[in-house]
C-alpha positions in Angstrom: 0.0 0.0 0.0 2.8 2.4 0.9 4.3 2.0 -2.2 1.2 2.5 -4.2 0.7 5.4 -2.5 4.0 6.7 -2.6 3.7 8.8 -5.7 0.5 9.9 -4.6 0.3 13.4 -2.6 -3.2 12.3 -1.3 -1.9 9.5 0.0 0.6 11.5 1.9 -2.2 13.1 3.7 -3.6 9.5 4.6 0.0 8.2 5.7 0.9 11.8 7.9 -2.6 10.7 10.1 -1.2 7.2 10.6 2.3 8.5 12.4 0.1 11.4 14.2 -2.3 7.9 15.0 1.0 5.9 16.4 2.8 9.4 18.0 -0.2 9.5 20.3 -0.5 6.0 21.2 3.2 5.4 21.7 3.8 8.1 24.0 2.9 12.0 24.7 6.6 13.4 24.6 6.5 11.7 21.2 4.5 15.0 20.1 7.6 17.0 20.2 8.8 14.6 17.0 5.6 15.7 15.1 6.9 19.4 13.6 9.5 17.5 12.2 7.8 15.2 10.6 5.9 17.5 9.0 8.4 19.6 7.6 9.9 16.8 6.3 7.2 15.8 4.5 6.1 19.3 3.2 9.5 19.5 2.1 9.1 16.4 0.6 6.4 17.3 -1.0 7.6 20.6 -2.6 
């Protein structure tokens, strides 16, 4: 699925809930990771 999706930016959108998803079940600090993430993937994006 992931790499069906990769070439999709929709599917980015889809894949960015899933980490936010996992961030907050893993742990609450893990929030601090989240700006970076998504930089990295509107960078990626761009």
């Amino acid at each position: 699925m992931f790499f069906i999706c990769h070439y999709s930016k929709l599917c980015w959108n889809h894949i960015v809930i899933m980490i936010i998803n996992n961030i907050n079940i893993r742990d609450i600090s893990d929030v601090l990771i989240l700006p970076k993430i998504i930089i990295y993937i509107i960078v990626v994006i761009k």
